[in-house]
NUTOR-771992 format. One record per residue (C-alpha): residue number from 1; residue in one letter; x, y, z. Coordinates in steps of 0.5 Angstrom, whole numbers. Layout:
<atoms>
ATOM marro vexgu  east north    up
ATOM   NUM     a     X     Y     Z
...
</atoms>
This chain:
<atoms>
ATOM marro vexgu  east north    up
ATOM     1     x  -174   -36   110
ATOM     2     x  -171   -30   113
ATOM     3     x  -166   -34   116
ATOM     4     x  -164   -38   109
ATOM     5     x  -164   -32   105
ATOM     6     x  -159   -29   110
ATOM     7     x  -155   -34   110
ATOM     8     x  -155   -35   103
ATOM     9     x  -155   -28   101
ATOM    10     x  -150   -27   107
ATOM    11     x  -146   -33   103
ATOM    12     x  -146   -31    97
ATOM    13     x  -145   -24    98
ATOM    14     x  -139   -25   103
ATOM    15     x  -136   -31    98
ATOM    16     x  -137   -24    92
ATOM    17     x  -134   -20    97
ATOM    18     x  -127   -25    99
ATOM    19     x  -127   -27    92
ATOM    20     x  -127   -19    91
ATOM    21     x  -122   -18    95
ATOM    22     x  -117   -24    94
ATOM    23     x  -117   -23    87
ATOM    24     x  -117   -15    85
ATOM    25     x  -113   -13    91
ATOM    26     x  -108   -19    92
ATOM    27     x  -107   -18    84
ATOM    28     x  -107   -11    84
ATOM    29     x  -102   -12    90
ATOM    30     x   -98   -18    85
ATOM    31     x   -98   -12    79
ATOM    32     x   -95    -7    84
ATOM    33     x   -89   -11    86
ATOM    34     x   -87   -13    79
ATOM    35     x   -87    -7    77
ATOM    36     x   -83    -5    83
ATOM    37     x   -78   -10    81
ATOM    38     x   -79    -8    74
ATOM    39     x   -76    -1    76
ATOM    40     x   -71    -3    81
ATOM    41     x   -68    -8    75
ATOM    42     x   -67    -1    70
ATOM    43     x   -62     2    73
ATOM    44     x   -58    -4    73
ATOM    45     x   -59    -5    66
ATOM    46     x   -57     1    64
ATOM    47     x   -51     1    68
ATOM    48     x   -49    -6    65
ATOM    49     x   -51    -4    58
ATOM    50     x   -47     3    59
ATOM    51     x   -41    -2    62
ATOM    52     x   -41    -5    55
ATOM    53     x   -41     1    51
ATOM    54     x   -36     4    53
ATOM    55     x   -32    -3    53
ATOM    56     x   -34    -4    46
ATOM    57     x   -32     4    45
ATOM    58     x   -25     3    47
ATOM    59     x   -24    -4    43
ATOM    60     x   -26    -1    36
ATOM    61     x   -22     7    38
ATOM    62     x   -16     2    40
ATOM    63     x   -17    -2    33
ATOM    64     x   -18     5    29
ATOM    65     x   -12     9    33
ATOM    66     x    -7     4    35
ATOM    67     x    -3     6    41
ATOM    68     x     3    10    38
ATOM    69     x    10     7    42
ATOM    70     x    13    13    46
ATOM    71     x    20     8    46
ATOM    72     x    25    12    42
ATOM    73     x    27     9    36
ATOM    74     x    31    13    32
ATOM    75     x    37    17    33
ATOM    76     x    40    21    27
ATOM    77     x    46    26    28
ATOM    78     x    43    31    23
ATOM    79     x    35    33    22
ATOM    80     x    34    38    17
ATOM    81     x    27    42    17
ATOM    82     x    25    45    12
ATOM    83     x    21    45     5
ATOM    84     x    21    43    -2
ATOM    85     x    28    45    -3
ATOM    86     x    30    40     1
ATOM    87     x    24    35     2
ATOM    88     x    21    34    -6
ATOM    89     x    27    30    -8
ATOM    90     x    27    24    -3
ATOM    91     x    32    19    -7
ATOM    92     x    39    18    -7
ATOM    93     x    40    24   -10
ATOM    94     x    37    29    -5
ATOM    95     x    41    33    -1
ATOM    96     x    40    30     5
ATOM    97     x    43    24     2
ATOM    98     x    49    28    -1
ATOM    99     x    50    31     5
ATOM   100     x    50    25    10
ATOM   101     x    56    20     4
ATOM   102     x    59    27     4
ATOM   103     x    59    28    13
ATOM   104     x    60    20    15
ATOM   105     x    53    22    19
ATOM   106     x    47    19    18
ATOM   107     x    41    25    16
ATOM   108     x    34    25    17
ATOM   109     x    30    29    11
ATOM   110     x    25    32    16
ATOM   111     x    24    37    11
ATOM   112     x    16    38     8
ATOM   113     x    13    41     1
ATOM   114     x    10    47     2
ATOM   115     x    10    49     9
ATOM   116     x    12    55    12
ATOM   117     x    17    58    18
ATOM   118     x    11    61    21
ATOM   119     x     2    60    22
ATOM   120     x     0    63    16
ATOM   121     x    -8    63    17
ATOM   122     x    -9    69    22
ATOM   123     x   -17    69    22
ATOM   124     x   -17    61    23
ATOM   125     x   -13    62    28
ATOM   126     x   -10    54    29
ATOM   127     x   -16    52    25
ATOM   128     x   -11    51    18
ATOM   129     x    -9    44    18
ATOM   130     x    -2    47    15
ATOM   131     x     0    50    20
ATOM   132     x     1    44    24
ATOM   133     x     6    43    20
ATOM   134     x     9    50    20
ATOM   135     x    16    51    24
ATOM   136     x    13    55    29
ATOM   137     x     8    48    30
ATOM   138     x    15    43    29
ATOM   139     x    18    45    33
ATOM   140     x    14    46    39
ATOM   141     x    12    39    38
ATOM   142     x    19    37    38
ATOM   143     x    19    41    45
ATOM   144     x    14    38    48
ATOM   145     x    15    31    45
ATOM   146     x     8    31    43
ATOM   147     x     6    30    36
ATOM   148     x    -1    29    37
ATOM   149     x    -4    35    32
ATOM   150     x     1    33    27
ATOM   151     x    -1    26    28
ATOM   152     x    -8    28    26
ATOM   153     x    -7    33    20
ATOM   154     x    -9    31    14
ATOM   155     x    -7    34     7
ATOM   156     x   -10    33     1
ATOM   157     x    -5    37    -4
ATOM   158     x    -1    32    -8
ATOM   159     x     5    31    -7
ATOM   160     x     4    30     0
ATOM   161     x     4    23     1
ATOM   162     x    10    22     4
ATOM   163     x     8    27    10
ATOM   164     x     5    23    15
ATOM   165     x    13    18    15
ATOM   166     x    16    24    17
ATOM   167     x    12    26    23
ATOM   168     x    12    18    25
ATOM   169     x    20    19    24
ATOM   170     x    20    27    27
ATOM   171     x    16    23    33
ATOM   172     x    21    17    34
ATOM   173     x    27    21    34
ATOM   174     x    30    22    40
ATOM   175     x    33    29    40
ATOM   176     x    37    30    46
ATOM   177     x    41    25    42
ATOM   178     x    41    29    36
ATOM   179     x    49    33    34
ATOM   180     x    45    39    29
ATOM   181     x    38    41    28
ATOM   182     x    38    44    20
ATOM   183     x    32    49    20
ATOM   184     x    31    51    13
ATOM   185     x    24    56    11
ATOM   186     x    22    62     7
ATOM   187     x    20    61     0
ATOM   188     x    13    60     2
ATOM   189     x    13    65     7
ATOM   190     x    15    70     2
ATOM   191     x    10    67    -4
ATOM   192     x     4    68     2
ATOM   193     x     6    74     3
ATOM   194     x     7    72    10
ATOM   195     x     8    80    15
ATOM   196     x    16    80    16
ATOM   197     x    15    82    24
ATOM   198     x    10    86    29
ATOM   199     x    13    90    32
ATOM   200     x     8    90    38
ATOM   201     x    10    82    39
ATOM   202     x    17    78    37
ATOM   203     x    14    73    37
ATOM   204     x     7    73    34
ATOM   205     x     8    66    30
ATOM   206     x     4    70    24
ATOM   207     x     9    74    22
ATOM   208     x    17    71    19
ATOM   209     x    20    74    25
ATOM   210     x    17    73    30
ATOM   211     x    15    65    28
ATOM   212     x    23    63    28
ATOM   213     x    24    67    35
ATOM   214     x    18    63    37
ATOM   215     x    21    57    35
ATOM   216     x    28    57    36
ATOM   217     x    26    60    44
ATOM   218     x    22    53    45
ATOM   219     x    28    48    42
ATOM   220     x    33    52    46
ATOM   221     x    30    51    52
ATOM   222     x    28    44    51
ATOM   223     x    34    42    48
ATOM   224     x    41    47    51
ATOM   225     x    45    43    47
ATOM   226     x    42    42    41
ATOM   227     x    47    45    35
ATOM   228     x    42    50    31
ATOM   229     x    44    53    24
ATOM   230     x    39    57    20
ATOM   231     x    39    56    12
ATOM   232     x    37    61     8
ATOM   233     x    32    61     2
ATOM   234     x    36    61    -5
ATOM   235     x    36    65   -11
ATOM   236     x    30    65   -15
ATOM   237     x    27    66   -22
ATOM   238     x    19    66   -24
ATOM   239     x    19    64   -32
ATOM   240     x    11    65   -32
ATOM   241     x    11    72   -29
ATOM   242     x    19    73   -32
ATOM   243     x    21    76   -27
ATOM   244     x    26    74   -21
ATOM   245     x    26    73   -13
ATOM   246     x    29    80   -13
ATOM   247     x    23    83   -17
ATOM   248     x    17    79   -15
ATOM   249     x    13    81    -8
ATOM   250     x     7    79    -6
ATOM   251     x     6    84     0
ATOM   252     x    10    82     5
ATOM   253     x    17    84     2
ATOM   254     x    22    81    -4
ATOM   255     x    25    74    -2
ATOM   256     x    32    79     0
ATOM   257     x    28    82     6
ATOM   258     x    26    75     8
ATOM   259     x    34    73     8
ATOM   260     x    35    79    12
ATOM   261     x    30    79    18
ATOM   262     x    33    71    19
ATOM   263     x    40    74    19
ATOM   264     x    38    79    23
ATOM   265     x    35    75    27
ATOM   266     x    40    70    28
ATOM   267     x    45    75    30
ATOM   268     x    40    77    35
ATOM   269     x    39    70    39
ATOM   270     x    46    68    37
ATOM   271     x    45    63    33
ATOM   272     x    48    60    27
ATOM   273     x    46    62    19
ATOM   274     x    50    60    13
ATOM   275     x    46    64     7
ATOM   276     x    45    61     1
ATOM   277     x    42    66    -2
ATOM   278     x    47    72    -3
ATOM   279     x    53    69    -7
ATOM   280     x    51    61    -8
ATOM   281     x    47    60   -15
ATOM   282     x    49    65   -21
ATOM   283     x    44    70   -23
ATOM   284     x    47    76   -27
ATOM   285     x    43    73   -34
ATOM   286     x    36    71   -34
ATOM   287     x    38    64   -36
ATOM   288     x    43    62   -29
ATOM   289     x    36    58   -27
ATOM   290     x    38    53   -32
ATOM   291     x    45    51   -28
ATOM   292     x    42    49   -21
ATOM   293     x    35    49   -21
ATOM   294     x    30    46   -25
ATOM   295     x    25    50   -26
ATOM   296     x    28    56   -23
ATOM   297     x    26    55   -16
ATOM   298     x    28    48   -13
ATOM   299     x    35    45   -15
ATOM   300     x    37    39   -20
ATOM   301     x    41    33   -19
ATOM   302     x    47    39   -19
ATOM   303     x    44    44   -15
ATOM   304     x    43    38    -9
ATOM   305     x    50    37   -10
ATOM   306     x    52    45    -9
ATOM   307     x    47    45    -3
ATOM   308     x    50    38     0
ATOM   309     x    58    40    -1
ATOM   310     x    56    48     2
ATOM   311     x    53    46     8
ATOM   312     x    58    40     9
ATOM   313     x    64    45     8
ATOM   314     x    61    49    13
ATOM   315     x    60    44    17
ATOM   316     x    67    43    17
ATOM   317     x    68    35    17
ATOM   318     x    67    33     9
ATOM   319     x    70    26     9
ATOM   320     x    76    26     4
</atoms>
């Protein structure tokens, strides 16, 4: 009995004891390499699904912002830059046509409503999506052939519609083919009240002076042989206030100060000016605005006609 109870009980317990340790350890040693293959296998998931994100990224950011072509396709021999003297009418009758049947030369009308010559938002600091569009930013980008910040700029003034043809075209042109850059600004810097100058930095683009020194710096030196002639503001008349351009301050001077800094300045970077300001439209009697202007400000068909024939006489080539 002692032996048969051995025997079976030394069976059953080795057959407990092996089946214990074949089956817990060996599933127990079975689970632990799964789960090292299962963890051997997550970084690689996370690589490929990384992979394909960043595909599916550059898909859908080629879809939304397509490549611009860098290729040059435009060649004007006139740009003219400026604001809504020159950029509101963009028909037939604008001056930039008038000028170019006047000149022979085909002109581009590169000139945008309501901006500025200089930055006017000192406390953003290039936060201010209009300033991107101010001439001291143009003409940066014109320099630098980088169009990127005004690519991006969004305006939601009316009238603005046809900014965004503007910058593609501005961007388009190749410059070192470009006989004679019109830069014409002021108005809104004088109805901003834009500062003159600083007198600690000439070329603090939040000031008038120190905006178109800026700028004419930028252009010359990327562009040495490029033709630059400033265009002045023109006379103004205010009916709601009654009062003229020669009256009227919003903290930064008369229109007439902001003439004469460019004048001055000008003289001062020996570049070209033609002033349309002094002597151009008629002003002895209140009602002169209604002979070259339609709202006392910007020009009629008439007052386009003026500018073109001014500006053609000046440059010199007017086709007979």
């Amino acid at each position: 009995m002692r032996g048969i109870g051995r025997g079976e009980v030394g069976g059953s317990i080795e057959c407990r004891i092996k089946g214990i340790g074949s089956g817990e350890t060996g599933g127990s040693v079975g689970s632990q390499k799964k789960e090292k293959r299962l963890k051997r296998g997550i970084p690689a998931k996370i690589m490929i699904y990384g992979i394909i994100s960043a595909v599916l990224f550059c898909v859908l950011w080629l879809l939304t912002f397509p490549v611009r072509e860098s290729e040059k396709s435009c060649s004007p021999q006139i740009v003219v830059l400026g604001d809504s003297i020159f950029g509101q009418v963009r028909d037939d009758s604008a001056v930039s046509e008038k000028l170019s049947l006047l000149t022979g030369q085909e002109v581009f009308n590169g000139a945008m409503g309501g901006t500025c010559l200089s930055r006017i938002d000192a406390t953003g600091r290039m936060s201010y999506t209009k300033d991107s569009l101010a001439f001291a930013a143009i003409s940066q980008a014109i320099s630098l052939d980088d169009f990127g910040l005004q690519q991006t700029a969004y305006i939601k003034e009316s009238a603005t519609e046809y900014f965004p043809e503007v910058i593609d075209t501005l961007e388009a042109i190749d410059f070192s083919h470009v006989e004679i850059l019109l830069v014409q600004y002021g108005i809104n810097d004088y109805h901003a009240g834009v500062s003159l100058d600083n007198p600690e930095d000439p070329y603090d683009e939040y000031t008038f002076g120190g905006a178109l020194r800026s700028g004419l710096k930028d252009l010359r030196k990327a562009y040495p042989n490029l033709r630059i002639i400033l265009l002045t503001s023109t006379y103004s008349w205010y009916e709601f206030s009654g009062m003229t351009c020669e009256e009227k301050d919003e903290g930064g001077g008369i229109l007439e100060d902001y003439v004469n800094k460019e004048l001055e300045i000008a003289e001062e970077m020996e570049v070209e000016v033609l002033d349309l300001y002094h002597d151009l439209y008629p002003h002895e009697v209140w009602e002169d605005w209604q002979i070259y202007t339609r709202d006392g400000l910007h020009p009629n068909e008439a007052g386009r006609q003026l500018l073109a024939e001014t500006i053609a006489a000046y440059l010199g080539n007017v086709r007979k």
